[in-house]
C-alpha positions in Angstrom: 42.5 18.3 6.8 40.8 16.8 9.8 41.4 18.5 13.2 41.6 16.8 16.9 38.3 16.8 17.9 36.8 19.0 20.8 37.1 18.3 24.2 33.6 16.9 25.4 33.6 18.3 29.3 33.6 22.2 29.4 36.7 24.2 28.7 35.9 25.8 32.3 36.6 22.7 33.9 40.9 23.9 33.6 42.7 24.8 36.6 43.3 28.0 34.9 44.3 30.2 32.0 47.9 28.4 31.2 46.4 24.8 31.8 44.1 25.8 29.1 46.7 27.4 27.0 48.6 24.0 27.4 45.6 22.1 26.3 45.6 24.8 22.9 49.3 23.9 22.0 48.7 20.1 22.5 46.0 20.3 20.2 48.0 22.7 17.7 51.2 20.5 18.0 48.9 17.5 17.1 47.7 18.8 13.8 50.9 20.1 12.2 53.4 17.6 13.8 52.6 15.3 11.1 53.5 17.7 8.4 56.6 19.6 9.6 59.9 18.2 8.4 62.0 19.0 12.0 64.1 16.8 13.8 62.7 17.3 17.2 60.3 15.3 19.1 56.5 15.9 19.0 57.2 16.8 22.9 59.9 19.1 22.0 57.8 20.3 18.7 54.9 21.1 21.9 57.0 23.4 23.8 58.8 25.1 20.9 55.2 25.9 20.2 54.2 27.4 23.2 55.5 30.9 23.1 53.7 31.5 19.7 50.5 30.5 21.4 50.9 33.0 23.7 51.4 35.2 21.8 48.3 34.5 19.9 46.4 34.5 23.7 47.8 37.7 24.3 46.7 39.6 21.2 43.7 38.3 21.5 42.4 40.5 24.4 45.0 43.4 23.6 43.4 46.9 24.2 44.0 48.4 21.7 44.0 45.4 19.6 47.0 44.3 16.8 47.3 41.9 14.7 51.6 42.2 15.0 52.1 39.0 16.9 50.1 36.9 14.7 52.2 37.8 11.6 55.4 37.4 13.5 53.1 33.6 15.3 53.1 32.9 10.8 56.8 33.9 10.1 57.9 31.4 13.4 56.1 28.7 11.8 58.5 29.0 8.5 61.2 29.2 10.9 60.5 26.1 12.8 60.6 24.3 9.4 56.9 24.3 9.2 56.8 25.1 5.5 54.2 22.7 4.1 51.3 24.3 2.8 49.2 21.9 5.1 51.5 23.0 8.2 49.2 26.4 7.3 46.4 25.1 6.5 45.9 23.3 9.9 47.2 25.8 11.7 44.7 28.0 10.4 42.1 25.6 11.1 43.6 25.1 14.9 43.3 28.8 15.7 39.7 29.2 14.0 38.4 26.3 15.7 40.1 26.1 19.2 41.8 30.1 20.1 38.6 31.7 21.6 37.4 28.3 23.1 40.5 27.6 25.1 41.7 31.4 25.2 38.4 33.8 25.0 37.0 33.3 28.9 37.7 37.3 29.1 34.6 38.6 30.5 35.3 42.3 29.4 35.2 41.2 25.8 32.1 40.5 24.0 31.8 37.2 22.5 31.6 38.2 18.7 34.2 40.5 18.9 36.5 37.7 20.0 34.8 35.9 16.5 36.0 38.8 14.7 39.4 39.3 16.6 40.1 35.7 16.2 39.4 36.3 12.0 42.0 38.7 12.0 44.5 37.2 13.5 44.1 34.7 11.4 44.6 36.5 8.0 47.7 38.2 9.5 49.2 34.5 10.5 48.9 33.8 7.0 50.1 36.8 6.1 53.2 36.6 8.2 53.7 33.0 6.8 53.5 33.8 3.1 56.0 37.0 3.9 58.6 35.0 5.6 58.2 31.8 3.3 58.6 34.6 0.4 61.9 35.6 1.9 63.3 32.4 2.4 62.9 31.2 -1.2 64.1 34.7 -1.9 67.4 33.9 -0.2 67.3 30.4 -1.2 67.0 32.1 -4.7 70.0 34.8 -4.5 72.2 31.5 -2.9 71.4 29.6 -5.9 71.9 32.6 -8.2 75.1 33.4 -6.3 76.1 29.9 -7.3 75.2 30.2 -11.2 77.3 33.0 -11.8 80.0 32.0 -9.6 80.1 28.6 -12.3 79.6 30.9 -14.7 82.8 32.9 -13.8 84.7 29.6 -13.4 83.7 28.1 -16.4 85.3 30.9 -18.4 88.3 30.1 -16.2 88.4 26.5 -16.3 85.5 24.7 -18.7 85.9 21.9 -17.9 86.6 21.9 -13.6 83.6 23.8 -13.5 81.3 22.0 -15.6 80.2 19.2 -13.2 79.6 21.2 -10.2 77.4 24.0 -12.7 75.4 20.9 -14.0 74.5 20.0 -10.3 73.3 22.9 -9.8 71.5 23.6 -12.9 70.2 20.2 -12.7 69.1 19.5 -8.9 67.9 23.4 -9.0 64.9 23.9 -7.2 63.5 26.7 -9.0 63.8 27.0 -13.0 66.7 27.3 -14.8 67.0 28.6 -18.4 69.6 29.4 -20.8 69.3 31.4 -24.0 71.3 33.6 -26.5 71.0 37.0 -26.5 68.8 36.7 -30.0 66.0 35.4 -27.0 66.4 31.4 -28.4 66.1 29.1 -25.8 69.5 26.8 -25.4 68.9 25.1 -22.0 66.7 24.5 -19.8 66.8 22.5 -16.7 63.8 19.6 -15.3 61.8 22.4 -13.0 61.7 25.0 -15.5 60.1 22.4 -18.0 57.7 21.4 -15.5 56.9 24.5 -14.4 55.3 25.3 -18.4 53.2 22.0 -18.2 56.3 19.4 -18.8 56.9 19.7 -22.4 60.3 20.1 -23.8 59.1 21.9 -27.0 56.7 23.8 -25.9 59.9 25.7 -24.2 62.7 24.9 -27.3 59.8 25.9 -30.0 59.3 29.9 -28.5 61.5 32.7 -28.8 61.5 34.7 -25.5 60.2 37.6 -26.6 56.9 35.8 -27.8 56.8 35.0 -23.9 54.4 38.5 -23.3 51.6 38.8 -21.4 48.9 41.3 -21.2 49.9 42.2 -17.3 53.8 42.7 -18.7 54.4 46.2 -17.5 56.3 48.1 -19.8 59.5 48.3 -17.9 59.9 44.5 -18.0 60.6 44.6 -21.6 62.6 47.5 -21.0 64.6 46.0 -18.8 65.4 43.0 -21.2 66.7 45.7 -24.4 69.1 47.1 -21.3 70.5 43.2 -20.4 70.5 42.3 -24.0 72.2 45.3 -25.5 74.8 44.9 -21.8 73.8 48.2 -20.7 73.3 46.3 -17.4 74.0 43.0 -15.6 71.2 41.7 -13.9 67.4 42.4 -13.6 64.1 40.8 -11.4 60.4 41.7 -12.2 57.6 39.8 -11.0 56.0 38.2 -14.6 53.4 36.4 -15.6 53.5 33.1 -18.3 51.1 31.2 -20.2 51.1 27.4 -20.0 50.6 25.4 -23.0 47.1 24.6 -21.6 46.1 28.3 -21.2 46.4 28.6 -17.6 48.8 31.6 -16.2 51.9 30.9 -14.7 53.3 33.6 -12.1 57.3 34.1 -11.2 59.7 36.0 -10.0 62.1 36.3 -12.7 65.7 37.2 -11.8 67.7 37.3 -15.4 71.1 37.8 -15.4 74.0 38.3 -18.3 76.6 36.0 -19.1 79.8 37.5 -20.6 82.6 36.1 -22.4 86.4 36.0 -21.3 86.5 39.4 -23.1 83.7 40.5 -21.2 81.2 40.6 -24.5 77.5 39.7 -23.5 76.9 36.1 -24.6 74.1 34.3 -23.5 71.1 35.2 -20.7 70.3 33.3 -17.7 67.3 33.3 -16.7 65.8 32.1 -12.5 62.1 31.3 -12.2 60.4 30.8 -8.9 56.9 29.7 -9.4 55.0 31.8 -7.1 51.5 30.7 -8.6 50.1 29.4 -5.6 51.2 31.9 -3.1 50.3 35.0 -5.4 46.3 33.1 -5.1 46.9 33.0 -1.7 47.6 36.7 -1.5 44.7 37.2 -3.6 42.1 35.2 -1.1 43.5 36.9 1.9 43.3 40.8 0.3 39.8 39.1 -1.0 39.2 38.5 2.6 40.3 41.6 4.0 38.3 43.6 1.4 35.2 41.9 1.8 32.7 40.5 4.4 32.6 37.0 5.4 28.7 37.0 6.3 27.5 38.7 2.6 30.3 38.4 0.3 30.0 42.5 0.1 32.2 44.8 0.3 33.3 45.6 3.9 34.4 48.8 5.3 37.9 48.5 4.1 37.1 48.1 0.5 34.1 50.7 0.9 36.6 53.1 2.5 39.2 53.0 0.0 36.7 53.0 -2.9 35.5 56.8 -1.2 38.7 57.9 -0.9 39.4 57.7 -4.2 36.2 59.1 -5.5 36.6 61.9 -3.1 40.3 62.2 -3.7 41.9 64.1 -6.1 40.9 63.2 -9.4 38.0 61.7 -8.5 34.6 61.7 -9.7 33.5 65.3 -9.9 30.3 64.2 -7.6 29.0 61.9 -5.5 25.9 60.5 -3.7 26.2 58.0 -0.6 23.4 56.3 1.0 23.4 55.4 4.7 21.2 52.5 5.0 20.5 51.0 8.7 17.4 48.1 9.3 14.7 49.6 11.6 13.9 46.6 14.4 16.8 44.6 13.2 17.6 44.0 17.0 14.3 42.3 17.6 14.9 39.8 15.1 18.2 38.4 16.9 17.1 39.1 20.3 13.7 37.1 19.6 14.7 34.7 16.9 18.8 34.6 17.7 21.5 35.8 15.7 21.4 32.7 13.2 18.1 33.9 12.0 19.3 37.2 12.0 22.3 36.0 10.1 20.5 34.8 7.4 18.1 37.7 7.3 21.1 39.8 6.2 21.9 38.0 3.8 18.6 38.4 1.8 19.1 41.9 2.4 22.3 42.1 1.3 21.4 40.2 -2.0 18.7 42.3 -2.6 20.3 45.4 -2.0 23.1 44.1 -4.2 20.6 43.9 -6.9 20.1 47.9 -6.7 23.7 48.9 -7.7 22.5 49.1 -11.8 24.1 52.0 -12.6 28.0 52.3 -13.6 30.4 53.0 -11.1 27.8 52.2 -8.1 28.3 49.8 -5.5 27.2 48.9 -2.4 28.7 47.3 0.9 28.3 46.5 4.4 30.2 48.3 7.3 28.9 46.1 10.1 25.8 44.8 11.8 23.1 45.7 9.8 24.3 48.9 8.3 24.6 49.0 4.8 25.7 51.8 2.4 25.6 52.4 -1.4 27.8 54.9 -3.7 27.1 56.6 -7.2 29.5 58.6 -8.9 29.2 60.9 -12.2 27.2 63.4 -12.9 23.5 63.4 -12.3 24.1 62.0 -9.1 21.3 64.5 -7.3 18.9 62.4 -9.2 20.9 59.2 -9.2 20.8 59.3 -5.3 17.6 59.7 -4.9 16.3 56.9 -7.5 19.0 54.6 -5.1 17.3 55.1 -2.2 14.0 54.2 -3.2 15.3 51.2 -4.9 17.1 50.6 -2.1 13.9 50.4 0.3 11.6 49.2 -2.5 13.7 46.0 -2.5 13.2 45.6 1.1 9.2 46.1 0.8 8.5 42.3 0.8 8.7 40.2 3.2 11.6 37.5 3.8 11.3 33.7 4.2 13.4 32.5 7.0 13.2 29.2 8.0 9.3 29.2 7.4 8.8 32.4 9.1 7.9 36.0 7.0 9.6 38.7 8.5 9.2 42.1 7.7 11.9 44.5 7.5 12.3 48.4 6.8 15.2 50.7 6.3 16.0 54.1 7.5 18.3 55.8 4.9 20.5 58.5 5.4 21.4 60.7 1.9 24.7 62.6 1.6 25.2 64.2 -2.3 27.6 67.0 -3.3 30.8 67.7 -5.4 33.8 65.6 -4.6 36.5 67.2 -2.7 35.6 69.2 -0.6 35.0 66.8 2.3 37.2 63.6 3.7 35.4 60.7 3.5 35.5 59.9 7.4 32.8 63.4 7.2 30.8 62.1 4.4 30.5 58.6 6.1 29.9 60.5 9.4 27.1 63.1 7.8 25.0 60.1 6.4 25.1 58.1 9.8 23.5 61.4 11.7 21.0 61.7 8.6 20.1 58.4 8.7 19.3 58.4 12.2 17.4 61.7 11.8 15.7 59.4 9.1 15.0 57.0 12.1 13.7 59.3 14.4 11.2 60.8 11.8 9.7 57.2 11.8 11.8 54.7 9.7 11.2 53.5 6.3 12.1 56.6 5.0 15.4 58.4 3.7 16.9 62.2 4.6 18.9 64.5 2.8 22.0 65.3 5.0 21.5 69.0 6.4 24.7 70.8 7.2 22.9 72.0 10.4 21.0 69.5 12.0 25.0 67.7 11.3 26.3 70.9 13.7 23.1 69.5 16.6 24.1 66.2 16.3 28.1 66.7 16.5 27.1 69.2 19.5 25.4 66.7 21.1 28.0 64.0 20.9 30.1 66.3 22.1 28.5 67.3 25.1 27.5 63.7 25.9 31.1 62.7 25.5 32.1 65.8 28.0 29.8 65.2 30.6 31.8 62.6 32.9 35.0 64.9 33.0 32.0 67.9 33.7 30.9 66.1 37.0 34.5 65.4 37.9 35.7 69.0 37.4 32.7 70.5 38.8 31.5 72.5 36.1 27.7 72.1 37.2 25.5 74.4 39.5 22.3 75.0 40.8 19.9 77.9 41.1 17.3 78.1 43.0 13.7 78.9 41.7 11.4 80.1 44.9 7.9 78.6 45.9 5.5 80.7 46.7 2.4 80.7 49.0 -0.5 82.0 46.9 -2.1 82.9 50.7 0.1 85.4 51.9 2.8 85.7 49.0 5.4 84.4 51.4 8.4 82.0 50.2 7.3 78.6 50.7 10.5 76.9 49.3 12.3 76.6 46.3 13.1 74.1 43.4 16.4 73.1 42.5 17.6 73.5 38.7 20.9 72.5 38.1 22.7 74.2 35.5 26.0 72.9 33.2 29.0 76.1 32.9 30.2 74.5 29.6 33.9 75.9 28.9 32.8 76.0 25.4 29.1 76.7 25.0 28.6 78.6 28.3 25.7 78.2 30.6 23.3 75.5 29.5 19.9 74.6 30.1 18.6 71.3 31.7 16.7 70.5 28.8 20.2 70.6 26.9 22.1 68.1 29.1 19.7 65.9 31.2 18.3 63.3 28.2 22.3 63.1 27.2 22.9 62.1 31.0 19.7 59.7 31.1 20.7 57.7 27.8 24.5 57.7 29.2 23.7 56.7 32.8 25.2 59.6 34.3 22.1 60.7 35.3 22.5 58.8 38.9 25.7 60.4 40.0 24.7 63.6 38.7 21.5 63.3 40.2 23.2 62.2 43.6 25.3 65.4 43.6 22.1 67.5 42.9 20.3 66.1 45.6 23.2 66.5 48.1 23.8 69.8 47.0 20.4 70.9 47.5 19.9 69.2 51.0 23.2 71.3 51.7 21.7 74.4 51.0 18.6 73.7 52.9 20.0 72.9 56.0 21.9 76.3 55.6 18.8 78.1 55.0 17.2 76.8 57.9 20.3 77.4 60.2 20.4 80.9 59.2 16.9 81.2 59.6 16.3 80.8 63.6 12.7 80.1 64.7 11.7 77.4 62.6 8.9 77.9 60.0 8.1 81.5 61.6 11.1 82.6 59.7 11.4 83.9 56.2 13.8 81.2 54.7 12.7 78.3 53.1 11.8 75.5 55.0 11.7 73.0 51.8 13.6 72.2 49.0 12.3 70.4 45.8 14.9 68.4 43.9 13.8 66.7 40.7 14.2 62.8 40.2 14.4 61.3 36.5 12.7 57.7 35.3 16.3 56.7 35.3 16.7 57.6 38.8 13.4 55.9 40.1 14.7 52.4 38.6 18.2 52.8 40.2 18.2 50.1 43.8 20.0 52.6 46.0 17.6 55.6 45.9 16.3 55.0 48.9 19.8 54.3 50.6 20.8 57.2 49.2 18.6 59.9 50.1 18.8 58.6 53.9 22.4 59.0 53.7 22.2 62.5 52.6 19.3 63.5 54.7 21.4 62.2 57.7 24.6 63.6 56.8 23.0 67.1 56.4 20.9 67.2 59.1 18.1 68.1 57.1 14.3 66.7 58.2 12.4 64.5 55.5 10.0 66.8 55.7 11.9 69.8 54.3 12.5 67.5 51.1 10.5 67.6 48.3 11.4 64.9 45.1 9.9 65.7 42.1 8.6 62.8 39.2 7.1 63.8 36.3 3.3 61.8 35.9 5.2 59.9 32.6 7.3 58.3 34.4 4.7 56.7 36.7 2.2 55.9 34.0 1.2 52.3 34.3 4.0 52.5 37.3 4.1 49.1 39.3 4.3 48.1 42.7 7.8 47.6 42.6 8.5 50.8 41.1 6.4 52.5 43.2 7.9 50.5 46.5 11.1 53.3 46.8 8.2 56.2 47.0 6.3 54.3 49.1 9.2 54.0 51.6 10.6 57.7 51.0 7.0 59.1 51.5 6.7 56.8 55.2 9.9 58.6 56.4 8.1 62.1 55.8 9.7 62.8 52.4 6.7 65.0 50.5 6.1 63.0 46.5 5.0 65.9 43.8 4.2 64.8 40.7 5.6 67.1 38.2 4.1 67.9 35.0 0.2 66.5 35.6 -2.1 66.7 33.2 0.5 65.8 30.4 0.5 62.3 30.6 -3.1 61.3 30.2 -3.0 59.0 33.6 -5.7 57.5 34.9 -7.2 59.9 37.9 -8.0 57.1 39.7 -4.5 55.8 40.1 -4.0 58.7 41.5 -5.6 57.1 45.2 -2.3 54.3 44.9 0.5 56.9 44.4 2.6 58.1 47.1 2.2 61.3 46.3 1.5 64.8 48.6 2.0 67.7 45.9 0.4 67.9 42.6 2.5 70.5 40.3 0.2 71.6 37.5 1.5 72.0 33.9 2.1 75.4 32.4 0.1 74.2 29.6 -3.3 74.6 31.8 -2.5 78.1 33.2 -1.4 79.6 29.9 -5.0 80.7 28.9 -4.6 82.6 31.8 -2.1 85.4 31.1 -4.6 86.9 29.0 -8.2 88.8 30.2 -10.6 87.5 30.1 -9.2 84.2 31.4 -10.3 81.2 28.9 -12.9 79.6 31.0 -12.4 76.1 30.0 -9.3 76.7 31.8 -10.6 78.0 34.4 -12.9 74.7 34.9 -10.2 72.6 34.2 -7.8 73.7 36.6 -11.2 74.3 39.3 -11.8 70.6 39.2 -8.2 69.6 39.4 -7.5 71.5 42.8 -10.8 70.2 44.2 -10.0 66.6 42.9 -6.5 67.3 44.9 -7.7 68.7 47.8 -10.6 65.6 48.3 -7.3 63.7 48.1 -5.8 65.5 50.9 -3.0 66.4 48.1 -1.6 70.0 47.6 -1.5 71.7 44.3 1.6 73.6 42.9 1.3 75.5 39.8 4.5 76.2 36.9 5.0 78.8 35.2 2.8 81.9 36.6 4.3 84.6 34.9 1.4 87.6 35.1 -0.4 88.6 38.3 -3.9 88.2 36.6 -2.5 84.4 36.6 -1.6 84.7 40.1 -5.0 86.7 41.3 -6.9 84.1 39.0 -5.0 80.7 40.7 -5.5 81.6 44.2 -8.9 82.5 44.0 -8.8 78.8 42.4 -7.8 77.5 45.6 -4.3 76.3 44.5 -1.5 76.5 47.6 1.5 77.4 46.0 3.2 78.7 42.3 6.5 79.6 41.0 7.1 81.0 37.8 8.6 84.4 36.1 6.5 86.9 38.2 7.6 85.8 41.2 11.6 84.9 40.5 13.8 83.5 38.1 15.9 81.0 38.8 19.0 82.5 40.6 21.7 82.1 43.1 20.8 80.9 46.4 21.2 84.0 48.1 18.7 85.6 46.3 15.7 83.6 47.0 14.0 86.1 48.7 14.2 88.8 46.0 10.7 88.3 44.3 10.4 90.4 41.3 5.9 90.9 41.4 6.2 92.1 37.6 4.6 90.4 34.5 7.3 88.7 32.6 5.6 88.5 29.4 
């Protein structure tokens, strides 16, 4: 089948969605046109054609998606009279070739999805198609049925005024006809039904009916026959399977029906055969289809799915072992190569995994991208999974050629093996993607055993990161206020701001439990933008109930960290002038906090926002030094004011004597800082011999445990002066 060619300017070049969906049925009408048996125009043919196609348009970018209105776009065909096998063919070919060109400009929907959307709806067109042409020879059957046995009951009224109009139909049938005693010997037979067994009168004449069996006979077709036979019932239809003369298999459905005498005695047996040969292969290609993945020829999730279920189910297999198998780097390889490189890589992979599935029973199959997963069953399978995996990343070990090129992949493998039913398999499948990804973190190239615990993390975490937009929204977050203190004169120099999350579920958590779920989600910008408002807030009340300036006791500064995330985000600057103006608050009562990672080979442009923040009066700390191995020197092109020591250096501290490396590491810091005209803030003072020992250091200010623990606003002046360890 050859289609219309594509257009050679630019599908974009339309007026508009419906001048392109116009330009789609054109292009449809031309193909099938030729091959439908209708007595309208091809004009007529165009716009009868139309409402399918949008149809198909439609479903295309449903959310969520269904494949509904192309099965009922494949049973409109048949009723248009577009019954040809071609008419399905091209149709098919139309919609693979031209649907997402003319109909995918969507720019909420990914490419390759529309690819995969497009697939689909293509299998459920045919599927719609081969249902409703089904039905229609189905009726088309019972009419002609209806017809035999009303000849029938007229022949045993009147022979002979019956006789021409039951030949007609026997003869110009267009399904097989067949006529035979009930002692199963063929008497009759019309042209179709001789065809239909490979065109040889004898072939048919020479065989008793009951030496018509097949292997895939159930037992209640033969069954049913006794019943008709024996005129313990009228009528019966089973779907059955023939042998040709030449060996091939001939399927049908098989309506037989008794004929009866004028005193009612059964007589002979009339037997209707639709040859449903091709459409049953049809059926078979598209479940083969839907089973399997079109990239590989594996298993897809479908076929995986059910094949779980059923081990898992009950009945099953009384264990199991499932291997979770995801490429390490496999996203380089499309990104720097492109995704026809990456194409082909998988299917190396998926040959060589395929070549790992020795045992019986196993099987493997991929579920999507380059995530792969292999099953044993039977017992032994806490040795059996474990020999799987390392054939499974043995195989991958060498290189693959690709178009010249060796590339080098690995596998992270996630292991889940236990007695069958006692978990659905939407858990086991779910188990073995956190284990595999546990297997990733641990360094790749590796497999994990699933642990029912680390699971519990993982499903916590999800949770929480799937909980944190509606958190924001319903205001479940606060902050506590850690204070500053002067090491000089003890007073309150300011205070940190720490927000907390009052989870309805899992109470009051941490930072360190929610921020890195906010940074890999992006939340980390609004969330940050409500801390640093917040905070600002809560200064400028401070300060207002705190007449006289800075010869009052309130803090006159507030420190509010800032994540990487934040630093790359284009309104920070914006931002923090808005909310210094709104508040009222001075740039110099604001302190932002970045850890020394985060600016560790930091350019110009990243550093630009500091830059402009620090010109305005806005004081720079940079959290966490010492941790991140910088380069002092870089330290003369920061924008920073503040130095805030690591805990780490202080901890030798809490004990007497101090450590004295310590002690000369943390001496040449504050005298590096102070050459530098920078001011040094230490974390995590939690004894007063750390305290004594720091400021005779020289270090300005600390915060830890023996001054305050976090707390309420209000309480920011209520310094504890007790060792907290």
């Amino acid at each position: 089948m050859k289609l219309p060619s594509q257009p050679t300017g630019s599908v974009a070049d339309a007026d508009g969605p419906e001048d392109r969906l116009r330009r789609f049925v054109t292009i449809w009408s031309r193909a099938v046109f030729p091959v439908t048996a209708t007595s309208m125009t091809r004009q007529e043919f165009e716009r009868h054609l139309l409402p399918p196609a949008r149809e198909l348009s439609e479903a295309l970018h449903a959310r969520p998606f269904d494949t509904a209105p192309a099965h009922r776009v494949g049973q409109a065909l048949v009723a248009a009279h577009c019954t040809d096998p071609d008419a399905l063919a091209r149709s098919l070919g139309v919609v693979d070739a031209y649907l997402v060109l003319y109909c995918g400009d969507e720019q909420d929907t990914a490419a390759e999805e529309l690819r995969a959307r497009c697939a689909r709806l293509q299998h459920a067109m045919a599927a719609g198609f081969a249902q409703a042409l089904r039905e229609r020879t189905l009726v088309e059957q019972e009419s002609i049925a209806h017809s035999a046995l009303s000849a029938r009951s007229a022949a045993e009224l009147a022979l002979h005024a019956t006789e021409s109009r039951f030949r007609a139909v026997f003869d110009g049938a267009a399904i097989g006809i067949g006529i035979a005693d009930l002692d199963g010997n063929v008497l009759e037979v019309n042209e179709t039904l001789t065809r239909m067994f490979g065109g040889l009168e004898q072939t048919v004449f020479s065989r008793n009916i009951v030496e018509w069996a097949h292997p895939e006979d159930g037992p209640h077709v033969w069954r049913l026959y006794d019943e008709l036979v024996r005129g313990e019932r009228e009528h019966y239809r089973v779907e059955k399977p023939y042998y040709r003369s030449d060996g091939t298999v001939l399927w049908t459905n098989l309506t037989v029906s008794l004929l009866r005498d004028a005193e009612g005695a059964p007589q002979y047996q009339l037997a209707l055969m639709e040859d449903t040969t091709e459409r049953r292969l049809l059926n078979l290609r598209l479940r083969y289809e839907a089973t399997h993945d079109a990239l590989t020829g594996l298993p897809n999730r479908t076929l995986f799915f059910e094949r779980l279920e059923k081990t898992l189910g009950p009945g099953g297999d009384t264990r199991f072992g499932l291997c979770y198998l995801d490429l390490d780097g496999f996203k380089v390889v499309n990104d720097s190569l492109g995704h026809s490189t990456g194409d082909r890589l998988l299917v190396e992979v998926a040959d060589r995994l395929q070549s790992c599935v020795t045992g019986p029973g196993e099987m493997v199959a991929r579920l999507g991208g380059d995530e792969f997963v292999a099953l044993t069953t039977g017992p032994g399978t806490e040795r059996k999974v474990a020999e799987l995996a390392d054939r499974m990343l043995a195989a991958l070990a060498s290189p693959i050629s690709v178009d010249g090129r060796e590339l080098t992949v690995r596998g992270s493998v996630g292991v889940v093996e236990g007695p069958a039913g006692e978990r659905t398999a939407a858990e086991v499948l779910r188990s073995a993607d956190i284990t595999m990804y546990r297997a990733k973190s641990a360094g790749g190239n590796r497999f994990e055993y699933a642990d029912a615990e680390a699971d519990a993390r993982a499903i916590t975490r999800h949770g929480l990161t799937t909980a944190l937009p509606a958190a924001l929204e319903r205001g479940e977050f606060f902050i506590e206020y850690q204070p500053l203190v002067h090491l000089g004169d003890g007073s309150v120099h300011g205070a940190e701001a720490l927000v907390r999350w009052c989870h309805p579920q899992h109470g009051v958590l941490g930072p360190d439990r929610f921020i890195p779920l906010a940074e890999n989600t992006g939340l980390i910008v609004p969330l940050g933008r409500w801390v640093l408002q917040e905070a600002v807030r809560q200064a400028r009340f401070w300060q207002d109930g705190a007449p006289g300036g800075r010869r009052a006791t309130g803090p006159l500064r507030i420190n509010v960290n800032l994540s990487p995330t934040q630093l790359h985000h284009p309104g920070l600057v914006a931002e923090t002038v808005d909310v210094l103006e709104r508040s009222g608050l001075e740039p110099g009562a604001l302190c932002l906090e970045v850890t020394e990672s985060a600016l560790i080979g930091a350019d110009d442009d990243l550093l630009k926002p500091l830059r402009q923040l620090a010109e305005m009066g806005v004081d720079i700390a940079l959290d966490d030094f010492g941790t991140g191995y910088s380069n002092l020197a870089n330290l003369r092109r920061l924008p920073v004011s503040v130095l805030k020591l690591d805990r780490s250096f202080t901890q030798g501290m809490q004990q007497h004597p101090a450590d004295p490396v310590d002690l000369k590491i943390v001496e040449g810091i504050v005298q590096l800082a102070h050459s530098l005209d920078l001011a040094v803030t230490v974390e995590g003072v939690e004894t007063g011999a750390q305290a004594q020992q720091l400021r005779e250091l020289g270090c300005d200010t600390a915060q830890g445990w023996y001054y305050a623990r976090p707390g309420a606003p209000d309480r920011i002046h209520s310094l504890v002066l007790a060792d907290a360890v």
